[in-house]
Structures are given as C-alpha cells and as structure tokens.
C-alpha positions as CSV (number, residue, x, y, z in Angstrom):
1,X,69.4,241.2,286.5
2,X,66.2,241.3,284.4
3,X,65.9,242.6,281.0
4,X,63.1,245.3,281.4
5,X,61.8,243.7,278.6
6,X,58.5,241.9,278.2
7,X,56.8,239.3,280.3
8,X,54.8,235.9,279.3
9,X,53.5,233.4,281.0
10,X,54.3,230.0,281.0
11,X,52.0,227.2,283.0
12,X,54.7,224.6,283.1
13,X,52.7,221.9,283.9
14,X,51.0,221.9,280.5
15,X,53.9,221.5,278.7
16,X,54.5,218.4,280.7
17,X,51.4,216.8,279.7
18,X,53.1,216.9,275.9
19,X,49.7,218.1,274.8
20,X,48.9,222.0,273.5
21,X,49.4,225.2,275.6
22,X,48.9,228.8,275.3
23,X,51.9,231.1,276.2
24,X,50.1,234.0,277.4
25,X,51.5,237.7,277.4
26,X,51.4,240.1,280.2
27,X,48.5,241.4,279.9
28,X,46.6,237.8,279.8
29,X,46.3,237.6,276.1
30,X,47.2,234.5,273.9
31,X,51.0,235.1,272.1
32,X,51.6,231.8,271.4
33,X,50.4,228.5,271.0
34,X,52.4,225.5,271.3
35,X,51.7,222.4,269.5
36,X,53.3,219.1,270.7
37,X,53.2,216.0,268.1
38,X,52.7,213.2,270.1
39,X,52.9,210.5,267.0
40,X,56.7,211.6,266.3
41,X,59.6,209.2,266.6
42,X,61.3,212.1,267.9
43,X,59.5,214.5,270.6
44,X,58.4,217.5,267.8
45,X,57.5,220.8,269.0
46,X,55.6,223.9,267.3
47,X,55.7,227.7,268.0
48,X,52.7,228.9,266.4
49,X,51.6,232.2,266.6
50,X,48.1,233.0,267.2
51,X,46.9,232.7,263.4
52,X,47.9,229.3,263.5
53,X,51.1,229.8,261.4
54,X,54.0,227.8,262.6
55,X,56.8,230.1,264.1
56,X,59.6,227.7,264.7
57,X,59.5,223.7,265.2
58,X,62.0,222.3,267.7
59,X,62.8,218.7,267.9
60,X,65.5,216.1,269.3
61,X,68.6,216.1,267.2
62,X,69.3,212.2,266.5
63,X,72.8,212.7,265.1
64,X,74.3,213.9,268.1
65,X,76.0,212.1,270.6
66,X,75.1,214.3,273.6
67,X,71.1,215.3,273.8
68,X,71.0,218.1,271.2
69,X,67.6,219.9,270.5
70,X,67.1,221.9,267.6
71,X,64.9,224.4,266.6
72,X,64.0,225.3,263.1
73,X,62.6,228.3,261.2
74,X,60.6,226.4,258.0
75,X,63.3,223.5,256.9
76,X,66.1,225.7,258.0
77,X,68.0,224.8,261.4
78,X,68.4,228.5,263.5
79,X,69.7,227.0,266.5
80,X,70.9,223.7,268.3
81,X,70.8,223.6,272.0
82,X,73.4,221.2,273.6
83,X,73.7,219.6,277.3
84,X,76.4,220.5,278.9
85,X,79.5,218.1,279.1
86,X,80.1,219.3,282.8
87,X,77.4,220.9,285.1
88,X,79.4,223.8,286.7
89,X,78.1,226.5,289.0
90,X,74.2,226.2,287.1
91,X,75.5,225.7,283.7
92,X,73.7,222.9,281.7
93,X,73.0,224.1,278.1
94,X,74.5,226.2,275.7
95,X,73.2,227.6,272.3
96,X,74.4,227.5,269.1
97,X,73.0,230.2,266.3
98,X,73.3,229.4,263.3
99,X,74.1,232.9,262.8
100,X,77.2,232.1,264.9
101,X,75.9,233.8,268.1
102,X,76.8,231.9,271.6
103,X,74.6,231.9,274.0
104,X,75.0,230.7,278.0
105,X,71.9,229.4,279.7
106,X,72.9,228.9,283.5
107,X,70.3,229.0,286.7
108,X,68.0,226.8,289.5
109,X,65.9,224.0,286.9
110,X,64.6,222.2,290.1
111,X,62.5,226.4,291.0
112,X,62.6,227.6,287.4
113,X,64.5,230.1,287.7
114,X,67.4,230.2,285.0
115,X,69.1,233.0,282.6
116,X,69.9,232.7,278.7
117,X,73.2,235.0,278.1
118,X,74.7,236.4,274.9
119,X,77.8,238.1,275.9
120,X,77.3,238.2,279.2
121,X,74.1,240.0,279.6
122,X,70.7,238.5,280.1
123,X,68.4,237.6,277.0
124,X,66.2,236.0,278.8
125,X,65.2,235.5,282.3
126,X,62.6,232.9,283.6
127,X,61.5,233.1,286.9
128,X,58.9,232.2,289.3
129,X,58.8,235.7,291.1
130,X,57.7,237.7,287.6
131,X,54.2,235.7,288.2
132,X,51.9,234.4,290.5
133,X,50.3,231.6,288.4
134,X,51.0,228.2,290.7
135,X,52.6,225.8,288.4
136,X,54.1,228.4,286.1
137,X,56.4,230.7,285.5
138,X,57.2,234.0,284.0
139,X,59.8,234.8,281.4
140,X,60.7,238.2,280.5
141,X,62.9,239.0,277.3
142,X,65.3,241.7,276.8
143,X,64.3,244.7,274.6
144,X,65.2,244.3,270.7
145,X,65.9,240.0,271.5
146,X,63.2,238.5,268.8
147,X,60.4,237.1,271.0
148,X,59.6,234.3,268.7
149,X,63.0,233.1,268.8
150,X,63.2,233.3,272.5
151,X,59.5,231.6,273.6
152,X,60.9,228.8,271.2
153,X,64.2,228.7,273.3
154,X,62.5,228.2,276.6
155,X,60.3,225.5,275.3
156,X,62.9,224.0,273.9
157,X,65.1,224.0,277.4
158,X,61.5,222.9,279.2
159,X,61.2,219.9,276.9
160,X,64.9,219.2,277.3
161,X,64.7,219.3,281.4
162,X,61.4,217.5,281.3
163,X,63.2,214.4,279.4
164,X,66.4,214.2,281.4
165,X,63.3,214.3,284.5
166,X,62.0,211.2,283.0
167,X,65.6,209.3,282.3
C-alpha cells in the first residue's frame, strides 16, 4: 500500500560511491543534499537541505553490539536503527525514536523495494516502480510523516545494506 504522499528520487548508485548526492523531489528539483565524510573513523552521513544547513547526521553506532546506525538532529540522538537479530519474512531493521515511537522496516533489499511501518501502516515506501531513473529508486512518504526525518531514514538503511554488501 503506498502512502499518497510525496515522491523523491533516489540514484542509488551515488550513494554507493560514498561521495555527495542530490535527493531530487518529484518534480526534478533538488530537496536534499547528502554529504558523506569520507575521512571519519566511523562512515558519517549529512542530510542537508538545499541552503546547505545540516538536517540530520547519521553515523555507525560503536557501542552496540549488533550494527546500530544512528541518526542525529544537532548533538541530539532522534533515532537508532538496529539489524535485526533474525531475518523473518523481509524483516531486517527496526527503529527506535527517541520519542519512543517503533517503527518496522520489512521488504525486497536485493530490488529496493521495502516499507518503514509505525503501527502497522506505511511511512514510507521505496520502490523501483514510483520511477523510471535506472539505478534509482523512488520513495514516497506518507502525508503529515516529517520528510527530513524520513530522507534521513532511508539513507541511513541504504548505508546500512551497502556495508553488510561489502562484509
């Protein structure tokens, strides 16, 4: 089921490179920019908006024992993102809030096609079929979910499945 909500575009293989990418809305414009720091000890992240101003950073936990990303709003942590213990029927990560909100992200990595659930209805949806950009993907988000919050998810879950591709 797709949230109605708005599209954006995604080129996946950018992201792999580790390097910058736009996240582009649907209507072709720049949203977002994304800003890897290749000189981290710990694969660092930025959401940045189109100003320049840093949205959210998202980074690998270190003090977890399972591979934890978490994704922060200035200093403050607004989420962690945890791989699952078991992978049953799609599901691989799950989402902490920090504002004590669960969320379920189950789905098809290996085609990009993958939900983010709170309470049992769709968030988020990624999916090649909502483009037609070769290498990318769209991802809609469901009316009244912060968009920030949920292009920052999606990286985050991109740079998670990219690592366990080069384990």
């Amino acid at each position: 089921m797709t949230p109605a909500g708005r599209t954006f575009a995604l080129n996946q293989s950018l992201l792999s490179l580790g390097g910058d990418l736009w996240i582009e809305d649907d209507t072709g414009n720049r949203a977002f920019e994304v800003d890897g720091k290749a000189f981290s000890i710990r694969r660092t992240l930025e959401l940045r908006d189109t100003a320049g101003k840093t949205l959210y950073t998202i980074n690998r936990s270190l003090a977890h024992v399972r591979r934890t990303f978490e994704i922060k709003r200035a200093d403050e942590i607004v989420a962690t993102i945890e791989e699952a213990l078991l992978h049953l029927l799609g599901d691989r990560f799950t989402i902490h809030a920090a504002d004590g909100t669960d969320l379920a992200v189950v789905g098809d990595w290996i085609n990009r096609e993958f939900h983010v659930t709170q309470a049992g209805a769709d968030v988020i949806v990624a999916s090649r079929s909502l483009l037609s950009l070769h290498g990318g993907y769209g991802v809609e988000v469901a009316p009244g979910f912060d968009i920030p919050f949920a292009m920052a998810l999606v990286v985050a879950l991109e740079q998670m499945e990219l690592e366990e591709h080069h384990r």
